[in-house]
C-alpha positions, 0 to 999 in steps of 0.5 A: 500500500505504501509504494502504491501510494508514493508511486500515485502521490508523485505521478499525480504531482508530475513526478513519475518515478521509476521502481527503483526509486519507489523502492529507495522513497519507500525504504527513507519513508520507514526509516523516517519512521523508525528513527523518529521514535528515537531522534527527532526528525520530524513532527509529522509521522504520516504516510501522506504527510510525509509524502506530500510535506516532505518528499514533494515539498523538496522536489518543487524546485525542479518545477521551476528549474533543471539542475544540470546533469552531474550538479554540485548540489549542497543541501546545508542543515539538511536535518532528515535530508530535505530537500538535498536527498529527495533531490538526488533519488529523482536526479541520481546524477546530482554529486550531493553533500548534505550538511548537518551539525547534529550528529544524530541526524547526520548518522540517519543520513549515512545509513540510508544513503549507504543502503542506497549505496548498496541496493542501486544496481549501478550505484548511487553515485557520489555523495557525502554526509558532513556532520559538522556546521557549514561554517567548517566546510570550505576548509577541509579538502574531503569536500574539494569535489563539492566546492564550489558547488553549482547550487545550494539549498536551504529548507526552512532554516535562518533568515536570509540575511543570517545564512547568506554569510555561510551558503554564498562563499561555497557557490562558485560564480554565478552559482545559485542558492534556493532558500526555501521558505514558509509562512506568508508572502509578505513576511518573506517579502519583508525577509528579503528586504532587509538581507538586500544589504548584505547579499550586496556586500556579498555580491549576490541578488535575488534574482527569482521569486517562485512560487511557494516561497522558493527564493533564488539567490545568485551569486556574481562573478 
């Protein structure tokens, strides 16, 4: 019921998946779950739930945007893995870093990604688990084949103006950050507004307002 479920909740939102990836979005649902009961990873503890607000949530940014094949992607204060391992099931391709300080949560994306790594007939190509804050990564060769990175997300964490001091050095030029943000349009409006400062300081700009909040922020040359 559960793979009928994911498989139907994604073609109806224009994502067909193929069994391979029902397989490898049934297996992080269950151990979403499982680990849950130990670790908090996420309030909501639904199928459906999980499925529409946290699988489909994270892949929203490919209604609006391709991301090139073999993408440098870092997804930093990844938590459960939203919206950088979502991400990678659907575009296999993408060379993933997943950024997260806390070690529990860290320890929950090494074990699915190493499953993945095991079960994939041909892999799951290349990714890594960084159990440290983001502040930390620029400095540590381990990560060299993900930095500078073609595209950084975030997913509901710190304002703008807080987190651009920390995504926007890992870009390289013209290299894109998307912030995914909640709440009402005008409070993201207002958001925006008042890191324009700083993301000039940085030389950066907002050049896209998607829907749903989806906000891209480019880095210059």
């Amino acid at each position: 019921m559960q793979s009928t479920s994911i498989e139907v909740e994604f073609r109806k939102n224009g994502f067909p998946l193929s069994d391979l990836q029902i397989d490898q979005f049934s297996f992080y649902l269950e151990q979403l779950k499982t680990w849950n009961n130990y670790i908090n990873l996420t309030s909501i503890d639904d199928d459906l739930g999980i499925i529409h607000k946290h699988f489909l949530d994270s892949l929203k940014l490919l209604k609006f945007i391709e991301l090139p094949l073999a993408c440098r992607l870092i997804d930093i204060g990844s938590g459960a893995g939203f919206p950088g391992l979502p991400l990678k099931i659907y575009q296999p391709s993408t060379n993933l870093l997943l950024v997260e300080s806390v070690s529990k949560k860290a320890s929950f994306l090494q074990f699915v990604l190493a499953q993945f790594r095991q079960t994939a007939p041909h892999g799951f190509g290349q990714f890594e688990v960084l159990a440290n804050r983001a502040e930390t990564l620029a400095a540590q060769e381990k990560y060299l084949a993900y930095v500078p990175a073609d595209v950084v997300v975030t997913r509901y964490v710190a304002d703008i103006s807080d987190s651009a001091t920390y995504c926007l050095p890992l870009l390289q030029p013209n290299g894109t950050w998307y912030a995914y943000k909640s709440g009402p349009t005008k409070l993201v409006e207002k958001e925006i507004d008042s890191a324009q400062s700083v993301l000039s300081q940085l030389g950066a700009e907002v050049v896209d307002i998607y829907e749903e909040n989806l906000i891209a922020i480019k880095r210059g040359q």
